[in-house]
Each structure stands twice: as C-alpha cells, then as structure tokens.
N, C-alpha and C positions, 0 to 999 in steps of 0.2 A: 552463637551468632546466628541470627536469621536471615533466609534470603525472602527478597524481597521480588512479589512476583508481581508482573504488569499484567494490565489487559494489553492488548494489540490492537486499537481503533480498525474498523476494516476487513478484518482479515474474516475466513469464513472457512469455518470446520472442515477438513476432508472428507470429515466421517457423518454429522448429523448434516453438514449445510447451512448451520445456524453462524448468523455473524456475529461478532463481538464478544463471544463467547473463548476466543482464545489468549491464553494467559501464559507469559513467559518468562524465561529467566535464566542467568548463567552460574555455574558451581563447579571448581575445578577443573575448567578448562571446556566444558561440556554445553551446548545450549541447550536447555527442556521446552517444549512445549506440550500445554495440555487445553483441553476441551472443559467446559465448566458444565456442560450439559447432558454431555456424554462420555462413554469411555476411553476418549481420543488422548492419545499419549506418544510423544515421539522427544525422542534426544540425539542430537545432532555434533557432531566432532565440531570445534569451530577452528575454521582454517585461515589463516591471516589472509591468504590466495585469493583464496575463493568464497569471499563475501558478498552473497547477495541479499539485495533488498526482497526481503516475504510481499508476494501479491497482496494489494489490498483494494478497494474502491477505487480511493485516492492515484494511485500511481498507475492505471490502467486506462487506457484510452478508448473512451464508449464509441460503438460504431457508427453512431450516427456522429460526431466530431471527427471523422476518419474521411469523409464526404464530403465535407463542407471545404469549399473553396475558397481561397484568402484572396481580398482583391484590395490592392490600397486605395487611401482616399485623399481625393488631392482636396484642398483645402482653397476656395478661390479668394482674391483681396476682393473686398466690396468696393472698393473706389476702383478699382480698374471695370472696364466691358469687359466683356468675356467675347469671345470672337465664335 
C-alpha cells in the first residue's frame, strides 16, 4: 500500500525558504514532512491534544491589515434629508 503525499499550499521550508516545496503525510501514527528542494525532513508524533494548524501565507495576518482601522458605514434612505 502506498502513502500518498501532499504538497502544503503556503507553507515555506525552514531550511531553503522556498514556498511550496513542502510535501506531507501520515504512516503509523507519525506526521512526515519533507522539503522537495532541499534536504529538509522532519517527523512529528501526532497528538490528538495538541494540533496545530502549520504557518502558511493564508492563515497569517500581514502587517499592514494589523493597522487598518474598521469603521462602519451607515447607509442613508435617499428619500429622507439627511440633517
């Protein structure tokens, strides 16, 4: 039987800093992940507890949206004046 290995949209090597290049997958109880570019290889216990979501682009909040002020917008009737 073969495992079937993903890429990981997003995510970005520890080792080269290359994105997209990380490819993963689970085998007896184990998570692997590897680097497609470089030597990068890491396996992980997986813990029912303690799952967390891998950094990616996606799930990361850029600084410059960290800044930005929300302000709402009122909506006026056109048949009324507005005072």
């Amino acid at each position: 039987m073969s495992t079937v290995k993903r890429f990981i949209a997003g995510v970005t090597c520890p080792r080269c800093a290359e994105m997209d290049r990380i490819r993963a997958w689970e085998q007896n109880g184990i998570r692997y992940r590897e680097c497609v570019s470089c030597d990068f290889f890491e396996q992980l216990p997986i813990e029912e507890d303690a799952l967390t979501e891998m950094t990616t682009r996606v799930n990361q909040v850029r600084d410059d949206q960290k800044q930005q002020d929300v302000q709402p917008v009122r909506i006026l009737d056109p048949g009324k004046p507005s005072r």
